[in-house]
C-alpha positions as CSV (number, residue, x, y, z in Angstrom):
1,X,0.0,0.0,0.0
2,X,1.3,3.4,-0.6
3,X,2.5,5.8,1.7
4,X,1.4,9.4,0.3
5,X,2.3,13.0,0.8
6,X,0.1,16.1,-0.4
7,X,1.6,19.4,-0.9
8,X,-0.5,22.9,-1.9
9,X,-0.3,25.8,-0.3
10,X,-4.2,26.3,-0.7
11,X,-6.0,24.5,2.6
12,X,-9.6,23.6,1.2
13,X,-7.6,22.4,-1.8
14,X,-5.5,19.8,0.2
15,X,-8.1,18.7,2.5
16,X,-10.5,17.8,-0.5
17,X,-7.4,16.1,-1.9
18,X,-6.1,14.3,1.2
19,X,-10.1,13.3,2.1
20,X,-10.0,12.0,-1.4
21,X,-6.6,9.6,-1.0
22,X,-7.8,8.3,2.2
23,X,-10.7,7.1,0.6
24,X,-8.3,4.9,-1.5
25,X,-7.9,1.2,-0.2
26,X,-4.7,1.5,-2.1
27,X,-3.5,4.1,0.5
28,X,-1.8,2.9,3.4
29,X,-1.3,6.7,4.7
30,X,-1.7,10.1,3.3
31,X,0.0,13.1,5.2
32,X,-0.1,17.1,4.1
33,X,2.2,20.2,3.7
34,X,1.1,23.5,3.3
35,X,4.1,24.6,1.7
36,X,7.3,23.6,-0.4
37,X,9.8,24.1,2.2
38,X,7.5,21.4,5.0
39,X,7.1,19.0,1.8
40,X,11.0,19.3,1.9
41,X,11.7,18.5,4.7
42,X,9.0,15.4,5.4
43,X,10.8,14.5,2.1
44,X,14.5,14.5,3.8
45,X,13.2,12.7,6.9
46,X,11.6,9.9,4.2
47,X,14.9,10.0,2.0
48,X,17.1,9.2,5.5
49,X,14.8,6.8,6.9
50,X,14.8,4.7,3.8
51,X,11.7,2.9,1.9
52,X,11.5,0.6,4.9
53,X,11.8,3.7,7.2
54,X,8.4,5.1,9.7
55,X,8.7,8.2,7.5
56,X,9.3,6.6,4.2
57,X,7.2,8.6,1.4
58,X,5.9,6.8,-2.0
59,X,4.8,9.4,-3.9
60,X,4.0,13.1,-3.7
61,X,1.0,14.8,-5.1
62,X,2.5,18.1,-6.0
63,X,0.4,21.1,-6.5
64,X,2.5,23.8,-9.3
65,X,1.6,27.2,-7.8
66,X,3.0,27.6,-4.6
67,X,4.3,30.5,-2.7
68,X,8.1,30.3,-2.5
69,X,9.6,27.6,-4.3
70,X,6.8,26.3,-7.2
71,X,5.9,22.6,-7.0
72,X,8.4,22.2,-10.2
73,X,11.1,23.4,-8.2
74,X,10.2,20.9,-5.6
75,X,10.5,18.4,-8.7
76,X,13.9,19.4,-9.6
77,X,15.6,19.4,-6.3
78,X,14.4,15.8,-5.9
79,X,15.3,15.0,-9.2
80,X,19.1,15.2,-7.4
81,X,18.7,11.8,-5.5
82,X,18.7,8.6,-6.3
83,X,15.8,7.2,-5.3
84,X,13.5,10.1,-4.9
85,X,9.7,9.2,-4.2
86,X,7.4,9.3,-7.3
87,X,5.5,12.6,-8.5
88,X,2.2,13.3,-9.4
89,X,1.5,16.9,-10.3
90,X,-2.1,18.0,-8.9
91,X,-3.0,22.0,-10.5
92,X,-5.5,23.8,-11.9
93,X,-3.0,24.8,-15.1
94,X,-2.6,22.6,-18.3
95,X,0.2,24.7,-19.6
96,X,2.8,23.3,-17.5
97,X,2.3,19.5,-18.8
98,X,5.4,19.4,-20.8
99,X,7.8,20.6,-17.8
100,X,5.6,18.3,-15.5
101,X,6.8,15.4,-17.9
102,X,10.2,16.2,-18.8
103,X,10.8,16.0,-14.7
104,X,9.0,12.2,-14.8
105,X,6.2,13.0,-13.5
106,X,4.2,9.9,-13.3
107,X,0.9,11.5,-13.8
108,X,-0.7,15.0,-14.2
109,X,-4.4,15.5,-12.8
110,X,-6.2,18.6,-13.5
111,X,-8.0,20.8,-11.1
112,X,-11.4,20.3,-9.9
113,X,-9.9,16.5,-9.1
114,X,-12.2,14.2,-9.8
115,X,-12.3,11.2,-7.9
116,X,-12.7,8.4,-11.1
117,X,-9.3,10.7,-12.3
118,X,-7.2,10.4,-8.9
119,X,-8.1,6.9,-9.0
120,X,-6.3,6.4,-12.4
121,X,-3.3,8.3,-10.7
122,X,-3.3,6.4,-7.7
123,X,-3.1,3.2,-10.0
124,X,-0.3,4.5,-12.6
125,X,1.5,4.9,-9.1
126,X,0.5,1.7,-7.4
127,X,2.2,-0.1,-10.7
128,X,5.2,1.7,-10.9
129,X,5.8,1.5,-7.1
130,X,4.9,-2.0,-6.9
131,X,7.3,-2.9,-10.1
132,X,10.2,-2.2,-7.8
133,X,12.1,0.7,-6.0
134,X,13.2,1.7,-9.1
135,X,10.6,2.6,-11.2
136,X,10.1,2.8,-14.9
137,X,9.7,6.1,-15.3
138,X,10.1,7.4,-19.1
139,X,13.9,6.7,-20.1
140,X,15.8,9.9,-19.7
141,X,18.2,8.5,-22.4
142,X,15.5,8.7,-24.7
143,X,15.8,11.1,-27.7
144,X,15.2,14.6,-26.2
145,X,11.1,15.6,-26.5
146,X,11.1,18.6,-29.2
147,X,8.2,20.9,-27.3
148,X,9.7,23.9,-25.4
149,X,9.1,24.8,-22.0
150,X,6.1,26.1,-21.4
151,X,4.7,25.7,-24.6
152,X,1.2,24.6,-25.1
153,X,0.5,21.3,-25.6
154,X,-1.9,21.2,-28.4
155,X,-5.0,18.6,-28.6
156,X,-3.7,16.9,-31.9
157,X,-6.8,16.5,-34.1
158,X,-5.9,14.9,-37.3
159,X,-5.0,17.0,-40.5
160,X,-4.6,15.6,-44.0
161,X,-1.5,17.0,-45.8
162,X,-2.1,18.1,-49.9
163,X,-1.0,14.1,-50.6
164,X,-4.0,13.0,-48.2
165,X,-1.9,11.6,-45.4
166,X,-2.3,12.1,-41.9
167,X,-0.5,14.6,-39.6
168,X,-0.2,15.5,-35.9
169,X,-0.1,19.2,-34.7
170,X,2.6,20.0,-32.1
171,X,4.0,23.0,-30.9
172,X,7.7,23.6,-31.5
173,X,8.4,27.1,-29.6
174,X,5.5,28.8,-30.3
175,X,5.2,27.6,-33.8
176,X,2.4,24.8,-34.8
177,X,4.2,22.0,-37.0
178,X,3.0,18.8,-38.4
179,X,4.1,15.5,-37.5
180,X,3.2,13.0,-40.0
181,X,1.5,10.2,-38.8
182,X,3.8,7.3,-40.8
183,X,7.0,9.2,-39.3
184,X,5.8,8.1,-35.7
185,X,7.5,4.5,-34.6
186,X,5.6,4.4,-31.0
187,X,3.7,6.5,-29.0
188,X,3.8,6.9,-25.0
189,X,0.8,7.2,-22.0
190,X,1.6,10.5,-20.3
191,X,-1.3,10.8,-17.6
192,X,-4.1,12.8,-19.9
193,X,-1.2,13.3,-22.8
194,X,0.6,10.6,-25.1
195,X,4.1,11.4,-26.5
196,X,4.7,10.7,-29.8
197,X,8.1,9.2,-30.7
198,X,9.9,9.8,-34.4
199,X,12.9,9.2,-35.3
200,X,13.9,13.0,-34.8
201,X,12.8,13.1,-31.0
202,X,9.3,12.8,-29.7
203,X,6.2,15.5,-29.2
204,X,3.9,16.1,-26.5
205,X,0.0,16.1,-27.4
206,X,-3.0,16.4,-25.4
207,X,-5.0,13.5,-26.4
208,X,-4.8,10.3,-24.3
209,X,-3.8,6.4,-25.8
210,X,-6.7,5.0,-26.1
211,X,-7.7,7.9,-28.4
212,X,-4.8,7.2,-30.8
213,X,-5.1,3.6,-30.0
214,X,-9.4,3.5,-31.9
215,X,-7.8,6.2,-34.2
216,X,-4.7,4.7,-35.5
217,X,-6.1,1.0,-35.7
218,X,-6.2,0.5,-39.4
219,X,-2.7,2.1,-39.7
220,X,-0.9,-0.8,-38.6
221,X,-0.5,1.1,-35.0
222,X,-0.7,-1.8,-31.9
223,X,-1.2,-1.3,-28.2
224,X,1.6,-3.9,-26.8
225,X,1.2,-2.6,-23.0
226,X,-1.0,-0.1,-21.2
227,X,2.1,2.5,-21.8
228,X,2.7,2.3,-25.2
229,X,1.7,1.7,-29.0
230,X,3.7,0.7,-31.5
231,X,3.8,1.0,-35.1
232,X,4.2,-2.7,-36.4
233,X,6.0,-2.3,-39.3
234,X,8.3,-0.3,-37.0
235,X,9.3,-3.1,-34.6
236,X,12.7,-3.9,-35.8
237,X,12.7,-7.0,-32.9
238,X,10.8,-9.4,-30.6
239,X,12.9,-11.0,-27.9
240,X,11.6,-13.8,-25.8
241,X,13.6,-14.2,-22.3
242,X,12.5,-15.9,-19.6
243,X,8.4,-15.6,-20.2
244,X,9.3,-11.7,-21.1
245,X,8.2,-10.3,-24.0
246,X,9.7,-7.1,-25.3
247,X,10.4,-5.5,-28.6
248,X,12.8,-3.1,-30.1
249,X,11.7,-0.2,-32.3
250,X,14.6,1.8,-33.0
251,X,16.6,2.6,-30.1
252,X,14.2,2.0,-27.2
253,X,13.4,-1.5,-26.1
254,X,9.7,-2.1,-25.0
255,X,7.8,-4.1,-22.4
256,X,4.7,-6.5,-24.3
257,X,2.4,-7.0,-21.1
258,X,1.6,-11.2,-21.1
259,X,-2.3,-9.5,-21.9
260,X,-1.1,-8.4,-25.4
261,X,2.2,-10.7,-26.1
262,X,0.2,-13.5,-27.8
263,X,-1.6,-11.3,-30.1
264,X,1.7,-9.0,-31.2
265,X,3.4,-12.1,-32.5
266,X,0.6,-13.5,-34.4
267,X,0.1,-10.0,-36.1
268,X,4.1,-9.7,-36.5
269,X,3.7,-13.3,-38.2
270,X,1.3,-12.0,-40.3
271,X,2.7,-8.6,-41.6
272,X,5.9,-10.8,-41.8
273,X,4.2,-13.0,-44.7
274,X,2.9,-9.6,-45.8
């Protein structure tokens, strides 16, 4: 069960979302700070005790504006340890999704919380924690996301190009650009927002997976895990090791849950035979 701490500097705010975690079975304990510098230093005393420890802290629901240091600032000075607790950013402000991400945030929940939406965070955390103590977050080696800092994240409806095929808005500092669709190799659950991954880097939209999963069906695009869809003809390898199933689509190697493993190779068999 997970061990939670909630930060905003806003009281009726943090009691609705604290009242909300405790409702949680999945919740072991859920504690609050009023401000960054209390989150900080429940955080040190979690840090020093260790995962095991009477203070040890799973996962912090960060609120962004904050008086004194912003709940992104709270983000980067944790991002300095080596096991820091996992992050969920609670605020009533889409515009900071990209920065929210690029830190590994594990989810991003939009103000009024609802309680069917907390839920999906609490669960995004719940596997991640559970996986181990070192979580798979989105791999920082990964090629660098092409969206600017506080640019907004636009909601990617389609667009046909003058040859008919199918393109992605994104914004590239300030400017909107098309993506096309074939150019995409595998695309990434970010909370409410997917990232799309090219070749060139990746691109954050505002449209979740299951979205692009319906969508992007009869493109040859195949949801291999609740995280990620892949492009099939993109998948360059399937690798089989000890009842785990992962591909390789470029550079990044991929988890295939054991739901969808069976029904990936039988259409890689297929597209094989063409």
């Amino acid at each position: 069960m997970l061990r939670v701490l909630a930060v905003d500097d806003e009281k009726p705010a943090l009691e609705e979302l604290l009242y909300l975690l405790r409702a949680d079975s999945r919740i072991r304990s859920a504690e609050g700070a009023t401000d960054a510098t209390e989150a900080l230093r429940r955080i040190g005393r979690a840090l020093d005790a260790g995962p095991d420890g009477e203070d040890a802290i799973d996962v912090v629901f960060l609120d962004i504006h904050m008086a004194g240091l912003t709940g992104l600032d709270v983000a980067r000075l944790l991002a300095g340890f080596a096991r820091p607790p996992l992050i969920v950013f609670v605020t009533a402000h889409e515009g900071f999704a990209v920065q929210a991400f690029d830190l590994k945030a594990v989810d991003y929940v939009l103000k009024p919380v609802r309680r069917e939406r907390l839920a999906e965070a609490v669960r995004r955390v719940r596997d991640l924690a559970g996986a181990s103590r070192e979580p798979q977050r989105p791999d920082a080696t990964a090629a660098p996301a092409h969206v600017q800092p506080g640019a907004a994240v636009p909601a990617a409806p389609a667009v046909p190009n003058s040859g008919g095929a199918e393109q992605i808005p994104v914004e590239l500092g300030g400017v909107t650009r098309f993506v096309p669709v074939d150019d995409i190799t595998y695309v990434e659950a970010q909370g409410d927002y997917a990232r799309l991954h090219t070749a060139a880097g990746s691109h954050l939209v505002r449209i979740p997976l299951s979205a692009l999963e319906e969508r992007w069906a009869s493109r040859g695009f195949v949801r291999i895990h609740r995280s990620h869809l892949v492009a099939l003809g993109r998948i360059d390898e399937l690798r089989l090791d000890a009842g785990t199933t992962t591909v390789r689509v470029g550079d990044a190697e991929l988890a295939v849950s054991r739901r969808h493993a069976r029904q990936l190779r039988d259409l890689l068999l297929r597209h094989a035979r063409g």
